[in-house]
N, C-alpha and C positions, 0 to 999 in steps of 0.2 A: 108289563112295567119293567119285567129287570130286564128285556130286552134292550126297551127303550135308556135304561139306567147304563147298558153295556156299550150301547153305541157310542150314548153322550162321553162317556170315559173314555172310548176310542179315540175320540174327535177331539177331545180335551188333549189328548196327548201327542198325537197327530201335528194340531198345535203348536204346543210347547215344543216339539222337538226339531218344528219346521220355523219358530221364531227364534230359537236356540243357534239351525245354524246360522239364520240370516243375519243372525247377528254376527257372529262371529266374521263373516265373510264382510259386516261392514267392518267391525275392528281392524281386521286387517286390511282394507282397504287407506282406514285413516292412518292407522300406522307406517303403510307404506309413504304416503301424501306428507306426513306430518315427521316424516324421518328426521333427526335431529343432524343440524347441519353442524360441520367440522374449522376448525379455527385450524391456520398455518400461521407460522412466520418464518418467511423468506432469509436465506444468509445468499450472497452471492458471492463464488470464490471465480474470482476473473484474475486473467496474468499469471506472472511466474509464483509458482509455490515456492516459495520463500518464508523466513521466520516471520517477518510483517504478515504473513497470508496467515498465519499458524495463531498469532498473538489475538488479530481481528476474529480469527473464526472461536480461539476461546475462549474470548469476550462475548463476542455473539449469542452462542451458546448458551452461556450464563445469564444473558438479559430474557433468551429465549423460555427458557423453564420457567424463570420467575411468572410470565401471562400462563402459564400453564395449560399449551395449544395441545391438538391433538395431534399434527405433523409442524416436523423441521423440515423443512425443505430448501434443500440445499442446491444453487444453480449454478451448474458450473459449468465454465469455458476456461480451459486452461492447454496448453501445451507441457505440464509440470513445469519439473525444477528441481531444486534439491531432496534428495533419498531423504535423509534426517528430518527435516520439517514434515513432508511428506507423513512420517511414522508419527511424528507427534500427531499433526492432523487426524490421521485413522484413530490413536488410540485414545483419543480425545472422543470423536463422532461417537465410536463403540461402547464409551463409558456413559451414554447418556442414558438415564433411566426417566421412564416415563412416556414424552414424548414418541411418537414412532420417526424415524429419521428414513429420509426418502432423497434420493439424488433425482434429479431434473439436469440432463445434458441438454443445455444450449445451445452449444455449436459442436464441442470435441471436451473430450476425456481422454487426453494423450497422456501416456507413460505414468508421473504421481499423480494424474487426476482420473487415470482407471484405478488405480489405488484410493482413491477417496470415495471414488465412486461405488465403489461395489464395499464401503467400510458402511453405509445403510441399511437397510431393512429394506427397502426397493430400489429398485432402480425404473427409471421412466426414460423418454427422448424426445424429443421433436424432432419434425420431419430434416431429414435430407443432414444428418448428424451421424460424430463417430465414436468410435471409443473402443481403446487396446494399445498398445505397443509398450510394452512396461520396461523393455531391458535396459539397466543402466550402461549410460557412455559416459566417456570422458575422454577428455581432447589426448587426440597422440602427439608422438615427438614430432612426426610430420603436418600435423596441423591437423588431419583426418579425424572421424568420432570413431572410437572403438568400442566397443561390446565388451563390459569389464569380466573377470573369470568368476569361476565359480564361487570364491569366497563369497563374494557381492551379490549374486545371482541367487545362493542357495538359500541365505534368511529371508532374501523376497522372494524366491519359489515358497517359502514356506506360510508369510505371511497371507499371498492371495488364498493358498489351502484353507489357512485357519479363516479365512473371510470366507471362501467358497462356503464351507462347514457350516459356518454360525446362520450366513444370513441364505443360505438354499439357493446357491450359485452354482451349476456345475463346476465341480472340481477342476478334472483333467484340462480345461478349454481354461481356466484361468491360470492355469499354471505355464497354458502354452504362450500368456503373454509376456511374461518374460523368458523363457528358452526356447531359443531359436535350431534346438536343436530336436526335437520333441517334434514327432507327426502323429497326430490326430486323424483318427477313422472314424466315420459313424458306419454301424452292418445293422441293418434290415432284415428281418426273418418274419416271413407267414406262418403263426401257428394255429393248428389244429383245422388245416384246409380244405375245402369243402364242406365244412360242418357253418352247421349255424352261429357255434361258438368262434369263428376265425377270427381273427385279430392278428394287426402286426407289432412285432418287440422289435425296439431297437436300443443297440450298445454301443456306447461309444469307448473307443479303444485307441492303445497307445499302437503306433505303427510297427512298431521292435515286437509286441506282444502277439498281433496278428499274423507276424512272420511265420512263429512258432507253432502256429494252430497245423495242426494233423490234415489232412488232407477229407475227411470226410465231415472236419464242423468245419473249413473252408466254403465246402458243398451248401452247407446248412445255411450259412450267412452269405454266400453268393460275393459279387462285390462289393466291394466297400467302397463308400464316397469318402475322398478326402476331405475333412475341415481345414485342417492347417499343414500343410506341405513342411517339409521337413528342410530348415533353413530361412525360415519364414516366424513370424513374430502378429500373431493372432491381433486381425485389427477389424473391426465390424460398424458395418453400417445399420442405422435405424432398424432396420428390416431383418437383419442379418441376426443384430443382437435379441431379435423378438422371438425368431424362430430357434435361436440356442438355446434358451432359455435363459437369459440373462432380465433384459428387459418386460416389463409386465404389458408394454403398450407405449404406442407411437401416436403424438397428438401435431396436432398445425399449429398450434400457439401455447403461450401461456393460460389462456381464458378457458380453453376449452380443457385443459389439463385440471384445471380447478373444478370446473365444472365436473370430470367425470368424479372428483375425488371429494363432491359435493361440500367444497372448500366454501363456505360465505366470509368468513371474518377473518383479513387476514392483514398481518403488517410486516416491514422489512426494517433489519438490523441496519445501520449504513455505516459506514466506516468512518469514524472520526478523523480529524487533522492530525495526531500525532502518526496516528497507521496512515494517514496517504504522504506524510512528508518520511514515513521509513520506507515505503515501501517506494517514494521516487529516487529517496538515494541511494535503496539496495538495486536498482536498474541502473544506475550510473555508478557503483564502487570502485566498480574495476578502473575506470576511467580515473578517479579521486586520487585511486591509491597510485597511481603509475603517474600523475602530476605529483603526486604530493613528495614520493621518494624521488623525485627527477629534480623537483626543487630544493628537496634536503642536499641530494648530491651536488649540484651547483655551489650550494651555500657551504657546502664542507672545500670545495673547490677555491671558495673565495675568503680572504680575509675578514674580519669580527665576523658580526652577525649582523644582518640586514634582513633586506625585503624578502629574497626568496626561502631565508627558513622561518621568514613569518606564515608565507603562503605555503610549506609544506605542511607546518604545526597546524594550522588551520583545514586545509583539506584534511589529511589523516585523522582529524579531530574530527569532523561533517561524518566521515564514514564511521569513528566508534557511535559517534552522535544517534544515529541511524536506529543503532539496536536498544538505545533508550529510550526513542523518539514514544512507541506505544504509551509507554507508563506515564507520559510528560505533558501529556493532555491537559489543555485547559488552564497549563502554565507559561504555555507559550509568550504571550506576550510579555508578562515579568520578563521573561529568561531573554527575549529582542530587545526589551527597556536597557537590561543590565548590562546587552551584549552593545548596544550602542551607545551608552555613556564610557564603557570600556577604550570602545575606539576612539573613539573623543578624548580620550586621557592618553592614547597613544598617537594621537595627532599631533596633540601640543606637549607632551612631554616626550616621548620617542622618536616620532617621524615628523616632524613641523615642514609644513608645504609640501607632503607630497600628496595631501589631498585626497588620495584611496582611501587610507580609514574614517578621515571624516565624512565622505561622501556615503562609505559604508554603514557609519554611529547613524545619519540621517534617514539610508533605507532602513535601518531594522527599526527605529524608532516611530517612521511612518506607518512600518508595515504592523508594528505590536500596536499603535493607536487604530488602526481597522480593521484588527480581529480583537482589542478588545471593546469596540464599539456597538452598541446592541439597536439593532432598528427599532425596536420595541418601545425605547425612549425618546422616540421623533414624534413630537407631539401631533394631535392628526387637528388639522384645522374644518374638517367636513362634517358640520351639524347632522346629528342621525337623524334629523327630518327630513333633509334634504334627500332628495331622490337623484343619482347622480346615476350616469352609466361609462364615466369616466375612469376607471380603476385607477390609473396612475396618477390622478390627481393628489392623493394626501401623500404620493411620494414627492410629487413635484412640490409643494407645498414644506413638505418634510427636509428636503434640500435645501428650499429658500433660507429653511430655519439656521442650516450649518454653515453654509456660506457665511451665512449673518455673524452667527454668530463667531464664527473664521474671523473675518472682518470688522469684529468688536473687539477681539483678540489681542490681532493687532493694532488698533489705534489706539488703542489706553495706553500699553506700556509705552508707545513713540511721543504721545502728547503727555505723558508725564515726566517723560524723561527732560522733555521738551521747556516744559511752563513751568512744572509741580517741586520735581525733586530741585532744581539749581536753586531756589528759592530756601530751602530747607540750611539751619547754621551750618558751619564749617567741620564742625565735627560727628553731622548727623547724615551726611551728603555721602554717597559713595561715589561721586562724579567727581573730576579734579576742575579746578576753579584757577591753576597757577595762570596767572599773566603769558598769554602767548608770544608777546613782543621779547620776550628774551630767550624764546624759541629758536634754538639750532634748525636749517636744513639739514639732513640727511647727506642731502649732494653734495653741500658743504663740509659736511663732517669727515667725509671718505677721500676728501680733496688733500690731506696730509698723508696721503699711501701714493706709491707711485707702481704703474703694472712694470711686473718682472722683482716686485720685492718678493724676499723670501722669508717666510714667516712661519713659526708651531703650530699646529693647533692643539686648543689648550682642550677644547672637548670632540664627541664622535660630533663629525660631519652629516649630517643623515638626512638632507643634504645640507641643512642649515646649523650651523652651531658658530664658535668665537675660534679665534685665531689671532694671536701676537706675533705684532710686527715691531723692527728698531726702526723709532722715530730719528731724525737730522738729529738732534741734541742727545741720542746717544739712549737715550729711555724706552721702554715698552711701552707699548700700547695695545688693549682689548678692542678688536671689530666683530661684527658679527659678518661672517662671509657664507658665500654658500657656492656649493658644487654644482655640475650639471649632470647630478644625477648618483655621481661616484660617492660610496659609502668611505670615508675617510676617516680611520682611527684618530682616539686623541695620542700626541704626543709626536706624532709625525710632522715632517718638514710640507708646506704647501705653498706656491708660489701665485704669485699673484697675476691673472689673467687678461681681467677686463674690468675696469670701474664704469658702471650702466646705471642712470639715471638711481641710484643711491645706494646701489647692492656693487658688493666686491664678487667678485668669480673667482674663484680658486681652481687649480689643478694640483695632485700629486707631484712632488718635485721629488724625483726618482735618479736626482746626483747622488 
């Protein structure tokens, strides 16, 4: 019996100990299956790094924390751009808590975009990609890019250090991206050979250091391969940056990169209007400013003030415009309403007939009425029972509505102008009602000037304003005259050119 009592205990435990681990080996089965997938959101930094790239990325950033993802993931295609934005960028990326921040080279991580690049916690690449050349240039007195000195060199020598450090980058190899002076060795040594314990160490060393070495740990390290030649500026492809140790892993797309990073839920930052209308006029400044001082100079060249120190005031203004533009978001169209009624006030009170600014008041007013237009208010005309497989249809529908309404727009205020309002008493009417029959022509009117008088002008010409002339009985008289184009102070002498179908022409009478 207690044999039998001793087996059963056996078996009982035999058992338990073989359902214990089969269990365990399903848990972690499910565990592995049931891994909890990782939330990103994407910032894309494309184009020159510039303040507009710096403003968008720390915005971005800041919308990014709030969904509280597990990667930032940052894709970048840049050829850099400015040192300064550049550092803000880095110390921007570096200050993020929580999120893990992860670079994704796109195409190239040239010069401040291996600087951004390596300010993450990883770095990653897609195929047939670069990334390296950090030395600052600046344009010479011969027009050539030169490599700036050491001042400039030594805080970014020192900042990839503190980046190599933080986020477990080889040191020495990012330091080689920006001094071109700096050669880099890797040495290879067999230790403990023949033995079962053998393995090979390798150290990578600065070239001037290796010179140094004694003649028998020369022996010990054998040759050394170069990484980075001396005169040369560390620049790596996919492959290259994987076997440095730089990059963690080379993918063929997007998809598959998520995939290995078992990314499922992910969304992207996008760049609002105020960051793509700074960052199109920080691509074009240089161009703004070199019109804009070419046309101050002209204007300082010519007598009062006219057209061209309008149009310098105005470009140099577009370029300060530029560094406000981020903040300005979503007021844009107020600020085209205001700036086209403006021009409209300087059409008919400053510049009458010449047409640029009021052509102008009409584009920003068109253009603030279709950014602040919301599709969302186009009413959709397609019953949701209806089965359609026409998508474009409630836009086409949606269109018919503005037209229409376009179209209602205009005919009320013309048919009431028309029928409604002449109707209305004499004091309620903003329309004039005086009897035309005791109407002057114009052509008639100008028929008391003869061409070749000379006459004041009593206000600026720009190109329309008044001018007095002596009538035959010996009296003044006010016309309204206009120039072919010439800005003509008040108070000057102007002769009289050509009377044309009702308009007087003036020239400058320069006796």
């Amino acid at each position: 019996m207690k044999i039998i009592t001793k087996i059963f205990l056996f078996l009982a435990f035999l058992a338990t100990f073989t359902f214990a681990d089969s269990t365990t080996v399903v848990d972690t089965a499910k565990t592995e299956i049931s891994a909890p997938k990782k939330q990103a959101v994407w910032i894309k930094l494309e184009g020159d790094v510039d303040p507009a790239m710096y403003e968008f990325c720390a915005r971005a950033i800041g919308e990014a924390i709030e969904k509280k993802p597990d990667y930032i993931v940052f894709e970048i295609n840049t050829f850099g751009g400015r040192l300064d934005a550049a550092f803000d960028l880095v110390d921007t990326i570096m200050a993020v808590k929580g999120p893990e921040t992860i670079a994704l080279v796109k195409k190239k991580a040239i010069s401040a975009g291996s600087l951004i690049a390596l300010a993450c916690k990883r770095l990653y690449m897609l195929e047939a990609t670069t990334i390296g050349d950090c030395a600052p240039i600046v344009q010479g007195g011969d027009g050539t890019p030169q490599i700036v000195g050491e001042k400039i060199q030594s805080p970014l020598r020192a900042k990839f250090r503190n980046l190599a450090q933080r986020n477990n980058y080889p040191e020495l190899l990012a330091s080689s991206f920006v001094t071109p002076e700096l050669e880099v060795l890797e040495l290879t040594a067999t230790l403990d050979k023949g033995t079962p314990t053998q393995r090979d160490t390798t150290l990578i060393i600065e070239g001037k250091k290796f010179a140094v070495l004694d003649s028998a740990e020369k022996k010990f390290w054998g040759s050394p391969k170069i990484l980075v030649k001396e005169g040369e500026l560390l620049t790596m492809t996919d492959k290259e940056a994987e076997e440095l140790g730089f990059s963690r892993g080379t993918f063929k797309n997007r998809e598959d990169f998520e995939t290995k990073l078992a990314i499922e839920r992910k969304s992207e930052v996008e760049t609002n209007t105020g960051e793509k209308i700074a960052s199109a006029i920080a691509a074009i400044s240089g161009i703004l400013l070199i019109l804009g001082f070419g046309a101050l100079y002209i204007e300082f060249k010519t007598p009062g003030f006219g057209m061209f120190g309008i149009i310098g005031i105005i470009l140099i203004g577009i370029v300060f415009f530029g560094q406000f533009a981020p903040q300005l978001d979503g007021y844009f169209p107020a600020i085209l309403l205001v700036a086209g009624v403006i021009l409209f006030l300087v059409e008919i009170f400053v510049m009458p007939c010449t047409f640029l600014f009021g052509i102008g008041g009409i584009a920003c007013m068109i253009i603030a009425l279709i950014m602040s237009f919301d599709t969302a208010n186009i009413p959709e005309y397609v019953p949701e029972a209806v089965e359609t497989t026409f998508d474009a249809t409630p836009w086409l529908f949606g269109l018919f509505f503005v037209l229409g309404s376009a179209a209602i727009a205009l005919i009320i205020p013309i048919a009431a102008s028309k029928y409604l309002i002449p109707l209305l008493p004499e004091g309620w009417t903003p329309m004039l009602k005086t009897d035309m029959e005791t109407a002057v022509s114009p052509t008639e009117a100008v028929q008391e000037v003869a061409i070749g008088s000379i006459g004041t002008a009593k206000t600026f010409l720009r190109p329309v304003g008044q001018a007095s002339f002596t009538m035959p009985d010996g009296s003044s008289k006010l016309f309204d005259v206009q120039t072919h184009g010439e800005i003509i102070e008040a108070g000057q002498k102007v002769k009289i050119e050509a009377v044309q179908e009702g308009h007087i022409w003036v020239i400058l009478d320069e006796r």
